[in-house]
N, C-alpha and C positions, 0 to 999 in steps of 0.2 A: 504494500500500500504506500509505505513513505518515496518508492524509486516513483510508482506511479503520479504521486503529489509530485517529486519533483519534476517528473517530464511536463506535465501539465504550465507546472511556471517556468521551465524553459521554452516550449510553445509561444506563450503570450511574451516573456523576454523577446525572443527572438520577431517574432513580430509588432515588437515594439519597436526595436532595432532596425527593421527593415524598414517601415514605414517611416521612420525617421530618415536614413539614408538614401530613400525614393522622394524626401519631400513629401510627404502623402501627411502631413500635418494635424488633420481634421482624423486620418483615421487613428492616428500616435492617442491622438486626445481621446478620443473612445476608446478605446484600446487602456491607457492606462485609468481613465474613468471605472471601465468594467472591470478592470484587477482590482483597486481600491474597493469599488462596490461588493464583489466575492469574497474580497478577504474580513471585510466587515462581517459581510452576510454570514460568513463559514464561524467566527465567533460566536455569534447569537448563536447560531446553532446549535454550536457543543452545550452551551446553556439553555438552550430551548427557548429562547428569549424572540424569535423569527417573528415579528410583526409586520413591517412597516415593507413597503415596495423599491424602495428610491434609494440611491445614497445617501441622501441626506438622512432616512428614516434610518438609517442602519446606523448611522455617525451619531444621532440623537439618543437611540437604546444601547449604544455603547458607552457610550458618557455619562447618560443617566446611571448604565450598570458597572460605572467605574471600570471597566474594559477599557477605554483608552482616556487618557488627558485632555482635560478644557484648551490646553495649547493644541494637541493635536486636533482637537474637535474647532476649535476655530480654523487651523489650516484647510481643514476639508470644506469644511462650511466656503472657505474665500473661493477657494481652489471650485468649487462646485459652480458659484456665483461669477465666477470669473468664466467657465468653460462656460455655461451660458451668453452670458455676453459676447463674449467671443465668438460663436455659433452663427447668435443674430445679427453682428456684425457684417460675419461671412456673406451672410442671404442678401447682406445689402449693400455690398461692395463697401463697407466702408474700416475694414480690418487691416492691419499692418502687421508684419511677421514679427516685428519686435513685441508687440503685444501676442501671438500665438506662441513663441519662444515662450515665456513669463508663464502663462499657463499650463505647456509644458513640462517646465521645470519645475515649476511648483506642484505640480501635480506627480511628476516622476519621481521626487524626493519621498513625499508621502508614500507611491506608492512602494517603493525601495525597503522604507524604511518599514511597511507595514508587512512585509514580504516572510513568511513563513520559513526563507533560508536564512532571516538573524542574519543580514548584514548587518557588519559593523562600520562605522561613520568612516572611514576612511575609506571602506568597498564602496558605498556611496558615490561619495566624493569622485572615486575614479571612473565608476559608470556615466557618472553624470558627464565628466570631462571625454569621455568617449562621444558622449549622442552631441555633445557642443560640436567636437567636431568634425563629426558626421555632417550636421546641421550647417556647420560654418560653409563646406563642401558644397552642398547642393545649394543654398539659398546665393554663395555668390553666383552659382553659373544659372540661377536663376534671372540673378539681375540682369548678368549680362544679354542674357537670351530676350530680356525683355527691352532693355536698350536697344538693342537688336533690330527687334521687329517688336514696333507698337501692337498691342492687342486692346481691342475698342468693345465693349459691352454693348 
């Protein structure tokens, strides 16, 4: 069961990783949204505590059940309000990748740190500097592609 657990979070790792290094930004964000939301979810479980549908309902019966930190629980809470935002930004052309980065990372920390492998702050740390520069990769040949050739809505 534990090899199975772990292949599961290498799965979603790795297409974490992928979607990051395709630029696929929007799917990174879902992606580690639903790790974040399952690793809540799977908590309440082992306590039988399973109410609520959402991240957010998972993030509020954790904190109420001392399962995670008012620090932590405001991270998710931003982290959640922020991928929102960011979404409907998207729909409306009016998003910047420096603000998709931001929700990213803030959201990839969390989910790192909530991660049933016990990383420790410095495995963090160097995940994180990996997807940066993965990110730094695609989003310049971005720009340039878009210098390029104009693209008109």
């Amino acid at each position: 069961m534990e090899e199975r657990k772990r292949t599961n979070i290498d799965i979603f790792e790795s297409l974490i990783c992928r979607s990051l290094s395709l630029g696929c930004y929007v799917e990174a964000i879902s992606l580690i949204h639903n790790t974040i939301e399952s690793y809540l979810k799977n908590v309440l479980r082992l306590k039988n505590e399973v109410k609520g549908y959402y991240l957010i309902d998972y993030a509020i019966d954790c904190e109420r059940a001392n399962l995670i930190s008012k620090d932590l629980f405001n991270d998710i809470d931003e982290f959640n309000k922020n991928r929102n935002k960011a979404i409907h930004k998207l729909l409306k052309n009016e998003i910047d990748y420096k603000e998709l980065m931001n929700v990213i990372f803030s959201g990839r920390k969390i989910q790192l740190g909530l991660s049933p492998c016990n990383h420790k702050k410095e495995e963090i740390e160097r995940v994180l500097n990996i997807d940066k520069r993965a990110i730094k990769i695609v989003t310049t040949k971005e720009i340039m592609d878009f210098q390029n050739k104009r693209i008109e809505f």
